[in-house]
Structures are given as C-alpha cells and as structure tokens.
BATOR-945736 format. One record per residue (C-alpha): residue in three letters; x, y, z. Coordinates in steps of 0.05 Angstrom, whole numbers, plus 32768, in hexadecimal, padded with zeros to 4 digits. Example, Ala and Ser with C-alpha at 12.3 -4.5 7.8 and 13.67 -1.06 7.14 Angstrom:
ala80F67FA6809C ser81117FEB808F 
This chain:
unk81027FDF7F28 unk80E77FA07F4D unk80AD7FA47F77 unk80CA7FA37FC0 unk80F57FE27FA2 unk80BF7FFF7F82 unk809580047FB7 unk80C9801E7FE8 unk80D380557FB1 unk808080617FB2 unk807F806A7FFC unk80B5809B7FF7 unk809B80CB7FCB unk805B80CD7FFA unk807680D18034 unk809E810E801C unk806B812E7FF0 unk804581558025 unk808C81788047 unk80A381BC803C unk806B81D38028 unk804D819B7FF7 unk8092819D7FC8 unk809C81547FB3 unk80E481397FCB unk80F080FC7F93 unk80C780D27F6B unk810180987F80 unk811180867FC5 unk814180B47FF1 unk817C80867FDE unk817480667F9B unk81BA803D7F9B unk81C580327FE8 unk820D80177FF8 unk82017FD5802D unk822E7FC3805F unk823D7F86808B unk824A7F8C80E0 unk824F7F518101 unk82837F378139 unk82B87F69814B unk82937F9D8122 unk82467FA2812F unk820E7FD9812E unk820D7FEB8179 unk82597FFC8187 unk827F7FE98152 unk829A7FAC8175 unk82BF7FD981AC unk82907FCA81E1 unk82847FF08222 unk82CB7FEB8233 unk82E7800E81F9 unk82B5803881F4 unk82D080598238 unk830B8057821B unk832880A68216 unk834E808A81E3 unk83278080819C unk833880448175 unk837680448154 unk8387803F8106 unk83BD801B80D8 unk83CA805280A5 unk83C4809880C4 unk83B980BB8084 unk838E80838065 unk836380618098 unk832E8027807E unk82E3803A8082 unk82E1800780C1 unk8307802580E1 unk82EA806A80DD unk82A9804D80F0 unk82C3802B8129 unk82E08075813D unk829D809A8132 unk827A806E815B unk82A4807C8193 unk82A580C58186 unk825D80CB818B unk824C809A81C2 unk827E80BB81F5 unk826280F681D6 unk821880F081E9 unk821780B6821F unk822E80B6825E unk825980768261 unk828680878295 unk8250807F82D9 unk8229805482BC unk81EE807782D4 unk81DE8088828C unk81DC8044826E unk81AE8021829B unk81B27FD28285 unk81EA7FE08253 unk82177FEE8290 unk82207FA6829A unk820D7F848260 unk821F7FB0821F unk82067F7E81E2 unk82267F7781A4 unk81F47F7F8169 unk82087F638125 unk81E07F7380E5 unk81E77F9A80A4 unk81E87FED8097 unk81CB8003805A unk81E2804F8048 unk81E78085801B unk81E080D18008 unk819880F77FF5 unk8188813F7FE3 unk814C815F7FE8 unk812B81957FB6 unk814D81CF7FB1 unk817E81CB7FDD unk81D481C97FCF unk81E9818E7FF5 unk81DE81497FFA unk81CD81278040 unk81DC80E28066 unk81AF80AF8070 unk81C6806C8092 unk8197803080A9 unk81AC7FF880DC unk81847FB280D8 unk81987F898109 unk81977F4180F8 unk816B7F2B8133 unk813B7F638111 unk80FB7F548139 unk80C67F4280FD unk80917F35812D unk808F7F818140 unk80B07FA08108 unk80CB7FDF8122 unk80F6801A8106 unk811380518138 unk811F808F810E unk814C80C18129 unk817C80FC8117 unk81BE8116812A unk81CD8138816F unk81E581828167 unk820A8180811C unk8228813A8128 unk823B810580EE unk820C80D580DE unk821180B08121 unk820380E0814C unk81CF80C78169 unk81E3807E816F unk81E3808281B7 unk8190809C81BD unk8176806D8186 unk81A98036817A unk81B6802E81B9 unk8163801E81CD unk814A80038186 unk817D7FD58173 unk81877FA981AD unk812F7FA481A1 unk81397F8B8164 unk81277FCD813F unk81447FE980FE unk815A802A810D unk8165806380D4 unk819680A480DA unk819580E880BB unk81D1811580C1 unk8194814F80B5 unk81C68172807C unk81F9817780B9 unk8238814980CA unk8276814680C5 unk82918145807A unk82BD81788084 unk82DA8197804B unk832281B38040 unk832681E68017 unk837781EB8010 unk837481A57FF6 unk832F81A97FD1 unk8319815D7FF6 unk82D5814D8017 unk82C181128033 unk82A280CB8014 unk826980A78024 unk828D80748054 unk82BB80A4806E unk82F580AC804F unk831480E88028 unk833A80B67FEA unk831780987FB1 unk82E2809C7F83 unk82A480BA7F9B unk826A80EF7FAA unk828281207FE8 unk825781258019 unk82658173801E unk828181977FE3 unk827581E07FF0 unk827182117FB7 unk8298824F7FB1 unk82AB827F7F76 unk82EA826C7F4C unk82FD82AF7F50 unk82F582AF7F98 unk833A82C17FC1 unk833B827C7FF6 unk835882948040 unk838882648053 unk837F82278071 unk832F82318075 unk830081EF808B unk82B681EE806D unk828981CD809E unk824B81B58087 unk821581CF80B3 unk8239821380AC unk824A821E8061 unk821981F48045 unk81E9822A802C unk81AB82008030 unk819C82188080 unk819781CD808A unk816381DE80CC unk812F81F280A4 unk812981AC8085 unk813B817F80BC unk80F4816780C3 unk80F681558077 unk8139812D8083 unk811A810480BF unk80E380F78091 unk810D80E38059 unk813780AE808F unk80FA808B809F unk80E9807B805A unk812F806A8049 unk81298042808B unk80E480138071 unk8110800E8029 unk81507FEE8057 unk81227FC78077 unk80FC7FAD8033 unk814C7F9B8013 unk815F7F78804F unk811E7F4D8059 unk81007F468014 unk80D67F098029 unk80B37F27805E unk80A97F6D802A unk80907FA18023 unk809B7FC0806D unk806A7FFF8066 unk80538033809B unk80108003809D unk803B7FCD80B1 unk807F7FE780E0 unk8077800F811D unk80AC80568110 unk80BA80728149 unk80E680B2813E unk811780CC817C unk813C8105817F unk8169812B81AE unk817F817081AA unk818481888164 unk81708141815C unk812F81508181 unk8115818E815F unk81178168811F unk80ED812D812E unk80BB8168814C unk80BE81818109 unk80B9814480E6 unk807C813A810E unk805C817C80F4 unk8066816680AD unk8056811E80B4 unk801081298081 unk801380DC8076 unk801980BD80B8 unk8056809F80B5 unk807080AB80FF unk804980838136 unk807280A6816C unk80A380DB8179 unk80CF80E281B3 unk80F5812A81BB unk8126813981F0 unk8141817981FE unk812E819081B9 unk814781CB819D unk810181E1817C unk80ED82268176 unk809B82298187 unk807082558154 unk805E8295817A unk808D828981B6 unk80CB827381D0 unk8113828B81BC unk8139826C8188 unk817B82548192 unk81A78289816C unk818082C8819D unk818D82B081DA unk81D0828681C8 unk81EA82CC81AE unk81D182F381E8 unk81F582BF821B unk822C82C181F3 unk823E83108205 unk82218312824B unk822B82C98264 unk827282CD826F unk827583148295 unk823B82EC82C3 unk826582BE82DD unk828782CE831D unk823882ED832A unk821582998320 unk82128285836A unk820182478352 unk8234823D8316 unk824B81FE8304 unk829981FC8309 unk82BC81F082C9 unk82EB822982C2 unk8328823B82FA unk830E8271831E unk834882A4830A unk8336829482BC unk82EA829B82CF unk82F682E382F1 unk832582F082B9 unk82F582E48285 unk82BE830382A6 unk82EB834382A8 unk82FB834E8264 unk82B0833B824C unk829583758284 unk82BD83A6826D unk82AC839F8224 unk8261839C8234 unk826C83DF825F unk829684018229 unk825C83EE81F2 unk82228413822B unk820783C68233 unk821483C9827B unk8218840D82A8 unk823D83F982ED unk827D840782F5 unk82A183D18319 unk82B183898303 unk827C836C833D unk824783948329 unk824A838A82E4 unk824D834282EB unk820E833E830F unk81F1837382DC unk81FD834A82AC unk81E2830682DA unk81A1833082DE unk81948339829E unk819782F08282 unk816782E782B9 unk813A832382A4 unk813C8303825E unk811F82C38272 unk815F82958289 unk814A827082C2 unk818A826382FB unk817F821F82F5 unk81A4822C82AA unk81CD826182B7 unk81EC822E82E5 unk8217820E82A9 unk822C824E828F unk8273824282A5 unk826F8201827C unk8257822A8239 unk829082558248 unk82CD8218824D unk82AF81F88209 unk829D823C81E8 unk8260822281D8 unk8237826281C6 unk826A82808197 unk8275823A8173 unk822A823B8169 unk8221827E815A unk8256827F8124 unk823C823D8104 unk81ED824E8108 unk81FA829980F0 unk8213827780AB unk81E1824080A7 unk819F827680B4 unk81BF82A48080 unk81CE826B804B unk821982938044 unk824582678025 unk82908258802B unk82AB8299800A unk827782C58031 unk828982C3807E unk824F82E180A7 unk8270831280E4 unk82B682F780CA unk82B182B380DF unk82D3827480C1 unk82F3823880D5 unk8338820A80CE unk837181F580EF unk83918219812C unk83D3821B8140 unk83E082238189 unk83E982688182 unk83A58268815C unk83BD827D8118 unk839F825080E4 unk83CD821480C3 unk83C081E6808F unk83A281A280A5 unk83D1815D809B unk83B68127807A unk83AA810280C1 unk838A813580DE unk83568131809D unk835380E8809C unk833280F480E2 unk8302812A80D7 unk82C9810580CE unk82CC80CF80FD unk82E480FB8136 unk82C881438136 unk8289815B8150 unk8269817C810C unk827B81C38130 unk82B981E4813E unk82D981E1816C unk82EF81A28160 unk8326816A8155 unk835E81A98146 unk832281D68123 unk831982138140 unk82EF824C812F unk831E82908105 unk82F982D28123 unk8318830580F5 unk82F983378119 unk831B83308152 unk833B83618178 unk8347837B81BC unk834A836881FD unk8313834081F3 unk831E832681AE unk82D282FD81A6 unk82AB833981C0 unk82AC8363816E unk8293831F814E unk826283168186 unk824983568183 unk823C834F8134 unk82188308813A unk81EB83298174 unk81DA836E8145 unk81C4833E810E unk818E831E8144 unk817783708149 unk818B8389810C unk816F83A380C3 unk81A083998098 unk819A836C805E unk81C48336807F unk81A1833D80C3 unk815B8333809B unk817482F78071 unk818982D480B4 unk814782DA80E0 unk812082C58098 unk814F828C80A3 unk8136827E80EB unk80F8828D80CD unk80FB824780B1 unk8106821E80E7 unk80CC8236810D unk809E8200811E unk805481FA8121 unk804381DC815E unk800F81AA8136 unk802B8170813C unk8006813B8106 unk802A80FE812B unk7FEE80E78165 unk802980D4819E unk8061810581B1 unk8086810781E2 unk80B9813D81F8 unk80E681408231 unk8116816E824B unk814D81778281 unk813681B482B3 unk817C81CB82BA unk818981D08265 unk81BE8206825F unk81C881FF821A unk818081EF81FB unk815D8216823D unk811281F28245 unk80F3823B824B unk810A824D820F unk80F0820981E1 unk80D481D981FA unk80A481F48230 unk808C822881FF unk808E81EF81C0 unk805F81C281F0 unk803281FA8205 unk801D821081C5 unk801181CD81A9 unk7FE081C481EB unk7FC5820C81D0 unk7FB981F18188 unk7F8F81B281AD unk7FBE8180819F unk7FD0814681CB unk8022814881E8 unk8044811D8224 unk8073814E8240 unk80AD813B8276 unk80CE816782A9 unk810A814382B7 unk8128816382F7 unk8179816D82FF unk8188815C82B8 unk81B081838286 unk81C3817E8242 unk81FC8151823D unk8201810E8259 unk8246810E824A unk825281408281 unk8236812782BD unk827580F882C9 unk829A813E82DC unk829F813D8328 unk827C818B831C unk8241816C82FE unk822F813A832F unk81F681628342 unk81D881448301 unk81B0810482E4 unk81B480F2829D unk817D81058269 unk818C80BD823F unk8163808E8271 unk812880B6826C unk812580BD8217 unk813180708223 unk80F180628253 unk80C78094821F unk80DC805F81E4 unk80CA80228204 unk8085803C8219 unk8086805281CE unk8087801081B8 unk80597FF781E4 unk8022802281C5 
C-alpha cells in the first residue's frame, strides 16, 4: 500500500471506530478499489452537460439502444431525474444565481460500493473533484440522499453549492437507491448503472430457494434490504467523508495527505438526507465534521417528537376522510375525486368505531379534529390533498414497515410488495427498457417509473383501508411483528448530543410531509436541554418540495433550497 493510500485507509478506520456503538467498520478504507471517472465538456459534475435548459426539459435525455443504454447516458438521465426532482428549476426562484448563469463544472468522480459490519448489503459511495478544486481552502461537502433516492439525490443541495466553490463533494446512497432488483429475471443493478456485464449488484436480495416467487415482484432496496438501512445512516455519512479525504488524496497526491486537520467537511442534508448528517453528528467521536447543515430533517428527538412511520400511518387512514373538512387545503385533487375519496375513507373509519357521526360532513371534520388533537398543526394539514394525489403515506408506510422489521423479499409485512402495473393494476412482467431505466429514472420508492405498490389485502370499497389498518395496529400492537418493528424505530432514535460544535437546522413551517412539530422543533429543543449549542431556522411559507412550488396551487410558497444554500456559505466562512 503506498503512503498517500495508507493513510487514507488509517483515517478511515478512526473515523469509523467510535459509530454504532464502538464496532470497528474496516481496517481498509470504505472503498479499497474505487472505479474513477472522467466529466469534462458536454458531460461534467454539475449537470451532466445538459445545462439549465435541459434540465427543464420534461423530457429526460434520450438513449441509442433502449434495452442497452451506455453508463453516460444513464448518468446524464439521473442527474436530470433528481435535479427536477429536488430543485425548483422551473421559477427560478429556487436557483438564485444559477438562474442566469448555470456553470459547467468538469472534473473526475471517483466511486464504488462499501458495507458495513453486520449488515446484508453493500452501499454507494461517489466523490466529485472538480478540477478547479480550490487547494487554498480545501473543502469537502458531505452529504446523503434525499428520501431513498440513487446516489445523486442530493446533487441539487450539495453539488449544486460546493462544486461551483471549488469543493469536493462526497455521496452516500445511506443503504437506499435505486438498484432495483427483478426478481422474474434474477438481474440487479452495476456499479455504473447498468443491468449487463460483469459485476457486484448493488442490491441482490436474499430469499429461500425453496421460496414460491409471486409473479412479476420488484425488490427495492430500502424496502427488502433487511439491514433497516436508517439505523446506520449516520455511519454511512461518516463513511462518505472519509471516502471523500481518500478521493481527494488520489486526485491530488502532491498536495497529500488531505486529513480532517487539514480540509474543512462540511456535511448537508435534506430530508432523509438531513436526519443523517444529525446523526452523523452524534457519532462523530473524532471530530471529523466542522459543520452540519440539516433541512427539514426527518430525525426522531430522544424522549420526544413522533417518528415518521406513527404519524405517516395515522394520516394515512384519517387524512383523506379530512379533506373536504381543510379550509385551507391546497388544491391538487378535482373536487368530485376529493369528496369521493373522502367518502369511502369516512365510512370505513365509521364502520371500524374510529369515528362516531353519522354523516359524510361530520365525519370529515371528525376526522380534521383529530389530526389536530394529535399535534398536526393547519399550517400542514394544508398539503394533505397533495399526500393524497402522490399517495405518499401509503408508499412510505409500505416501504418503512419492511425496512424497521428487517423482512426480507419472501416475507411481506401487512401484504405489501412491489412490480409492474398494468393499467388495470394487475402486476406484469417488466421489458427490458423499462429495466434499463430503473435506476436512472425512479425515485428509490414506489410508486414510480411503472412500479406500483401490490396490496394483497385489498378489498372493498375502499381497497387501501385493510392494509392500512394492519401497518397502523403494528404502531399499537404486541405481537411479535409489531415488537420487532418499533425495536426497529428503536434504532434510529437520535440523541440529541450532537459532538460536531456548529449545526445548523432549518425547516419549512408549512412541512406536510416531515411536520416541524413532530422533528425538528422537538430534535432542537432537547439538544438546547442537554446544553448543547444549535442555530435553528424558522423558515416561514415553505414546504417540503421545491419541486412543487411551480404548481399555480402552490404559489403561496418559497423554496427551502436558498436558505440550506445561505447556511453553507456562512459554514464556510467559519
């Protein structure tokens, strides 16, 4: 091993010693063979040589072999997947400089797959070093996936501020993404992309040979993984940033070794995203983080708070009777579907003694009361109607239900699974086009790209409400299933001790889907409580997507992106 490798591989086994609990990750560095890649001209780091332009683009880049697309090409797609995404590039009010002047970065990518102890799966790791990397103030921006996004899910919150700065910046997919694999065709995905050739998958799920496969079934990662991927994702931001210095020590051996002394590692999150550089803050024993910046982060505080899978279940079953009820409801659904909706979901909560009036009006703002008794505040009830047109609790639900109870592909928890729908939502087998795709294009959570979510305890009038209903008992219930789950959540609890001196955390007022009374005001009130220091933002009339607030309905609201933007550059300033 030379030296510049070896001591890349030293400062990886101590910055990772003292997570989870003091279990060592790897003697070696997180990636001990990275694969390095070249981005220059018409294919850099900061949009894949599409620009602004084609980045508004509805239409996603095409390719010259349907069934066999190159690895640029994919990348090219996934970057404008997840910018459109998680930016909001259609006002420009979410872009701020980039509106007018969107700059074309060249440099080099250095990637590859890492496990951690114990745990099933391997996970992605990728590092852009821009060529006009900034050796004078030698910074790395360390950040994670949005939601269960691929492995540039968050290029629009850290690529999008470090590299134009001339910062590296280093990616974990946090044991999420989307290597989707088909289980009529037994094919994952490879390391750049692709589902033909040689190679480690990046998701290769195991289930019995004996076991009887249901037709047509998709295994996403963050679902069927068994390793409840959450409870680490504090480990896997850790595990970036040292992968991040070794980039940064191969692509600049002259100016070696880069070293947490040395490089100022800021770590940025957003969502999902957010709650793991929060963790990774908690665990950071060896100082490796100089800042944090958290927006909207899904973080579930020590002896408060609500974690996402209690009150994304309980909105599930109520939310949509509550609509016609939300004076101040956001308009994404035509109001006969919204009454329609709200109709069926009344009656079933009625018939089940979950709500006593008797007619459709009253139930519906029965059921509006009692999200607001448990804590909802109107402000997020507001976007209810938007949860409801991307059936967002019941995608989460299903996919978090599987993760917490580490239930793998041939063990589906309330009868949940995934593939491809017909339009008549019977399951069909994928083409080979439609695979080729999966992992540039989808979301890392169904529904997506043709994937929907199989309920096969459907039934009724109201076909979701049986699954629902089972997914809710297991936040209440005994059983030995219900028990594994919340020791699942268990995990992801954090400590509000953050070891990391700056963080910063910031959050939309009007969150619907990550509500701030449920994480982060509680998160940032016990880490005040345990006498540590926190900058915490309010940020009035902002939501959770960015994405959305091009819809004329949403014009009420300002993007989040700006802010996490002005929190990094006084970051670096520090």
């Amino acid at each position: 091993m030379n030296p510049i490798r070896a001591s890349s591989a030293m400062l990886a086994a101590l910055v990772l010693s003292g997570c989870g609990g003091g279990r060592m990750v790897s003697e070696e560095s997180p990636v001990a063979v990275p694969h390095v890649s070249v981005h220059r001209g018409s294919d850099d780091l900061f949009s894949a040589g599409l620009g602004l332009e084609g980045l508004r683009n509805a239409v996603a880049p095409a390719v010259a072999n349907a069934e066999a697309p190159t690895s640029a090409e994919l990348r090219r797609r996934a970057f404008h997947t997840n910018w459109r995404g998680i930016a909001d590039l259609a006002t420009g009010r979410g872009l701020g400089d980039w509106a007018t002047k969107f700059p074309n970065v060249p440099g080099r990518e250095w990637s590859g797959f890492a496990t951690l102890p114990g745990r099933n799966q391997p996970h992605r790791l990728l590092v852009q070093v821009p060529d006009d990397f900034d050796s004078a103030q030698r910074c790395l921006v360390v950040t994670a996936s949005s939601g269960s996004r691929g492995i540039y899910g968050a290029i629009a919150v850290a690529g999008a501020w470090g590299l134009p700065k001339g910062c590296a910046v280093a990616y974990t997919d946090k044991g999420a993404g989307t290597g989707f694999y088909d289980i009529d065709h037994i094919e994952g995905v490879l390391l750049d992309g692709r589902r033909t050739g040689d190679g480690q998958f990046d998701f290769a799920p195991s289930f019995p040979a004996s076991m009887t496969r249901p037709p047509h079934r998709v295994a996403l990662k963050h679902a069927h993984s068994a390793d409840n991927p959450e409870a680490d994702w504090g480990r896997h931001v850790l595990q970036a940033a040292a992968f991040g210095l070794q980039a940064l020590n191969d692509a600049f051996p002259a100016q070696a070794p880069f070293t947490r002394a040395n490089t100022r590692v800021i770590a940025v999150g957003l969502s999902n995203a957010g709650g793991a550089v929060l963790r990774a803050a908690e665990l950071d024993e060896h100082g490796m983080l100089d800042a944090v910046v958290a927006a909207a982060p899904n973080i579930l505080a020590p002896a408060s708070g609500r974690t996402l899978f209690d009150y994304g279940t309980e909105a599930a079953l109520y939310s949509p009777c509550a609509l016609p009820a939300i004076s101040t409801a956001v308009a994404m659904l035509p109001p006969a579907a919204r009454d329609a909706i709200s109709r069926q979901r009344c009656a079933s909560l009625h018939q089940v003694g979950l709500l006593t009036s008797g007619d459709a009006a009253a139930q519906s703002k029965e059921a509006l009361d009692y999200l607001l008794a448990q804590g909802w505040s109107s402000k997020a009830i507001a976007l209810s109607e938007q949860s409801a047109a991307f059936d967002l609790w019941r995608a989460l639900g299903a996919t978090y239900a599987q993760s917490y109870a580490r239930a793998g592909i041939d063990d589906p928890v309330c009868g949940y699974g995934f593939a491809m729908l017909a339009a008549d939502g019977s399951t069909r087998a994928s083409t080979a086009a439609e695979r080729a795709l999966w992992w540039s294009d989808a979301s890392g959570i169904a529904p997506t790209i043709g994937i929907g979510i199989v309920d096969t305890m459907a039934a009724g009038t109201d076909p979701a409400f049986p699954a629902l209903m089972c997914l809710r008992k297991l936040w209440s219930g005994d059983d030995a299933l219900a028990l594994k789950l919340r020791a699942g959540i268990a995990e992801t609890r954090a400590t509000a001790r953050p070891l990391c001196a700056s963080v910063h955390v910031l959050h939309g007022v009007d969150d619907g889907l990550i509500p701030i009374d449920f994480s982060s005001r509680p998160y940032v009130r016990a880490v005040r409580d345990n006498g540590h220091e926190i900058t915490y933002t309010e940020v009035p009339d902002a939501q959770h997507f960015d994405a959305f607030v091009a819809f004329p309905t949403m014009s009420r609201y300002q993007p989040l992106l700006p802010h996490v933007y002005r929190a990094l550059d006084a970051a670096l300033k520090m």
